[in-house]
VMD Tcl script that draws the C-alpha trace (Angstrom):
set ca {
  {57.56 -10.86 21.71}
  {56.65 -11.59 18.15}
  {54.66 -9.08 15.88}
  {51.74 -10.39 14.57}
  {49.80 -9.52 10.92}
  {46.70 -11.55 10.28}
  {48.13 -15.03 10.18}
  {51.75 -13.94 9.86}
  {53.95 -13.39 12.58}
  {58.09 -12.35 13.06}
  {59.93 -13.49 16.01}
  {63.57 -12.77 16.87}
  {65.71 -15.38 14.71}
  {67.62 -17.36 17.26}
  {70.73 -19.74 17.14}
  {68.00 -22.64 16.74}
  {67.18 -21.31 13.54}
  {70.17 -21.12 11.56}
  {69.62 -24.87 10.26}
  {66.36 -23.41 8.02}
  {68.46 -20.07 7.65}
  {71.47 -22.24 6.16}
  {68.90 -24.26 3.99}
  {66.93 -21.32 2.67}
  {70.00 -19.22 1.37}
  {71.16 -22.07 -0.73}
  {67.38 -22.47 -2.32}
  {67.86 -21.71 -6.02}
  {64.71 -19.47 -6.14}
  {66.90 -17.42 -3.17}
  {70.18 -17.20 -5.26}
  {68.63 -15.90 -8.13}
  {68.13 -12.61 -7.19}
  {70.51 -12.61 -4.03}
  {74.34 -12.35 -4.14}
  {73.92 -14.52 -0.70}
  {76.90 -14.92 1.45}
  {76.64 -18.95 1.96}
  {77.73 -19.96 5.86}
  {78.03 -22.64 7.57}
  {75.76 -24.11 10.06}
  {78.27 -22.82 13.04}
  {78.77 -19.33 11.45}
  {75.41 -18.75 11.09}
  {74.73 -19.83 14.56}
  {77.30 -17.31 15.55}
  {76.05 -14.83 13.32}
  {72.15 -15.31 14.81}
  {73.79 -15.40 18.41}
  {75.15 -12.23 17.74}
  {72.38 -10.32 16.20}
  {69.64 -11.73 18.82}
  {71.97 -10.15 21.53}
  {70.93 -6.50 20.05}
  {67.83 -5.24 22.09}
  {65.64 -3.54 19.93}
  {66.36 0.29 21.20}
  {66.74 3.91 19.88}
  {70.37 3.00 20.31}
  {71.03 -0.25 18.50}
  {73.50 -0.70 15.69}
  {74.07 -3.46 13.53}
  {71.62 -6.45 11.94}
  {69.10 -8.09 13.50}
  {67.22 -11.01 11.83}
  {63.42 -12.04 12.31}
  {62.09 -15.29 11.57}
  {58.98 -15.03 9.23}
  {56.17 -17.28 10.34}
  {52.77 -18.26 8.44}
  {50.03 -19.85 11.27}
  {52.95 -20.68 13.10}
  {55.09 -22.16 10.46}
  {58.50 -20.70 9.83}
  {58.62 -18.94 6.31}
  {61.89 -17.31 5.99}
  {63.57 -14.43 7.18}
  {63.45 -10.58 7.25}
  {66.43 -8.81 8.54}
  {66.87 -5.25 9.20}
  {70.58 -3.65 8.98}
  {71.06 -0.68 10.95}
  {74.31 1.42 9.64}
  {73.77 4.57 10.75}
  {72.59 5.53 13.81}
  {72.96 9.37 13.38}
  {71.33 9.48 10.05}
  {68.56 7.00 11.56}
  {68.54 4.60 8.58}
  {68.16 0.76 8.40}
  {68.38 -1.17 5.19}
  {65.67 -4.45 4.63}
  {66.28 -7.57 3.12}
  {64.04 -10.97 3.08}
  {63.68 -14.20 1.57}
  {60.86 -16.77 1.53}
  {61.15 -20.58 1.13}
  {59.15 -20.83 -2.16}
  {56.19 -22.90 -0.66}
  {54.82 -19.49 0.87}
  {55.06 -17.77 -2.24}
  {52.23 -15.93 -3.56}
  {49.94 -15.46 -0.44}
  {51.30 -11.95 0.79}
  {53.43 -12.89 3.49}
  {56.24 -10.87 2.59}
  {54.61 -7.80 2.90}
  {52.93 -7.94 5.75}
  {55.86 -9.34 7.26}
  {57.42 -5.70 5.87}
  {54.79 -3.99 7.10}
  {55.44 -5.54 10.64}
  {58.89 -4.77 10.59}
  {58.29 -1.19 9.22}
  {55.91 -0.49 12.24}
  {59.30 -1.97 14.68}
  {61.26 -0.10 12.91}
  {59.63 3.25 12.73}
  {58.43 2.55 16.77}
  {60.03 6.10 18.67}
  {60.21 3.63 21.55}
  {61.42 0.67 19.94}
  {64.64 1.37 17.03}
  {63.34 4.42 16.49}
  {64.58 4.69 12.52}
  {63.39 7.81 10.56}
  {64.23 5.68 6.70}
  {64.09 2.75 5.50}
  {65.78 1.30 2.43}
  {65.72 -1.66 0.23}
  {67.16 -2.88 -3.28}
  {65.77 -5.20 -5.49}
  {66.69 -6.73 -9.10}
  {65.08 -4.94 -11.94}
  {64.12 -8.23 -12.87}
  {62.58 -9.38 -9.46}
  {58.52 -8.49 -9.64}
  {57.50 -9.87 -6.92}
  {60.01 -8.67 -4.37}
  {58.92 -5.18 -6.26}
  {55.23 -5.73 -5.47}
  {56.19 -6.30 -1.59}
  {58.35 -3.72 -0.52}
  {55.43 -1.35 -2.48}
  {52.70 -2.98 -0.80}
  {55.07 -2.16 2.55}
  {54.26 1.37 1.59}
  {58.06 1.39 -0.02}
  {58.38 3.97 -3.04}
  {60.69 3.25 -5.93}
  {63.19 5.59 -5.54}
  {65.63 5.05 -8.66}
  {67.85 3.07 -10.58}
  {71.50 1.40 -9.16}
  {73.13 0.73 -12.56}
  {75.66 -2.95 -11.78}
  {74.78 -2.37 -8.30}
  {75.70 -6.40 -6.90}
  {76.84 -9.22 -8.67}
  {74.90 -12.19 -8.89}
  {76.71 -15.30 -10.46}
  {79.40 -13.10 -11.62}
  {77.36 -10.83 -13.79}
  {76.72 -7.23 -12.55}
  {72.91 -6.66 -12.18}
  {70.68 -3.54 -12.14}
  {68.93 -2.97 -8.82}
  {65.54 -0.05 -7.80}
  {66.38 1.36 -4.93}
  {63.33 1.96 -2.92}
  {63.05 4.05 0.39}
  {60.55 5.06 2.87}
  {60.26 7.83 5.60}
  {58.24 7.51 8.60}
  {57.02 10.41 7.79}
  {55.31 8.75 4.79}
  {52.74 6.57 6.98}
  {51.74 9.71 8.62}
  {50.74 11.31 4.76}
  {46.84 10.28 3.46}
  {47.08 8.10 0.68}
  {45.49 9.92 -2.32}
  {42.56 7.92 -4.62}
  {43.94 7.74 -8.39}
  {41.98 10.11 -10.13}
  {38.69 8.64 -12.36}
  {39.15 8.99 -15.72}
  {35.92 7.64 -17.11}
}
mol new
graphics top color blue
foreach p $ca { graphics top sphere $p radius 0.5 }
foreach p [lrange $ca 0 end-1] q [lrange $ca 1 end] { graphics top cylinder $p $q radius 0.2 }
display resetview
């Protein structure tokens, strides 16, 4: 059933999809930042056939993809990779096609896979993770507006066109949604 945020929605990504999964990891604005694996249209449909046959449960392993959608229009993607089941961790990644830049859909996309995530019923993950180029802003601004905290610095952490690049490493606990977000103080 797809998870819905204001006028932005995510729906299990499905072998149907792979043709605008295929076309969106080649987009130049994607490879920038992204050492994307580039498939082709059958191994992605493979690859989307495979992670739409993980139910999302307290027990599920592995990475499942959602399919970001804007008033009904598909967006991009957010995927969630589970490695470890006994530490309870899942790592996010996303891309949007570049028309849907700028209008928050990213992060409320995060935030909708955050609350699937986090759900005690549902994966039932206890951390979340999340790397991003020093150099990528706004992929910065959404995992923070996600409620994602900068966590550190991964010095040559994934090469991008050959050239090793620095990555923050961002993280957040479920535990964090239950803390009360504190005003900045007033200094006037």
């Amino acid at each position: 059933m797809p998870e819905r945020n204001d006028a932005v929605t995510i729906r299990r990504a499905t072998a149907d999809d792979a043709p605008m999964l295929v076309a969106l990891r080649a987009m130049p604005s994607t490879l920038r930042h992204q050492p994307t694996m580039q498939y082709d249209l059958p191994t992605q449909e493979r690859l989307l056939r495979e992670s739409s046959a993980r139910a999302e449960a307290p027990t599920t392993s592995g990475k499942l993809h959602w399919i970001v959608e804007h008033d009904g229009v598909p967006a991009g993607w957010i995927s969630l990779d589970i490695a470890s089941r006994d530490q309870a961790t899942g790592s996010v990644g996303y891309t949007l096609d570049p028309a849907f830049h700028g209008r928050r859909i990213a992060s409320r996309a995060a935030r909708l896979l955050v609350a699937l995530a986090f759900d005690p019923a549902g994966l039932a993950l206890e951390r979340l993770e999340a790397v991003v180029s020093v150099e990528n802003i706004p992929s910065q601004r959404v995992l923070e507006a996600a409620g994602f905290r900068r966590e550190g610095i991964a010095r040559g952490l994934l090469r991008i066109h050959g050239v090793r690049v620095d990555h923050y490493r961002y993280g957040l606990l479920h535990t964090d949604l239950l803390e009360p977000e504190v005003p900045e103080p007033d200094n006037t």
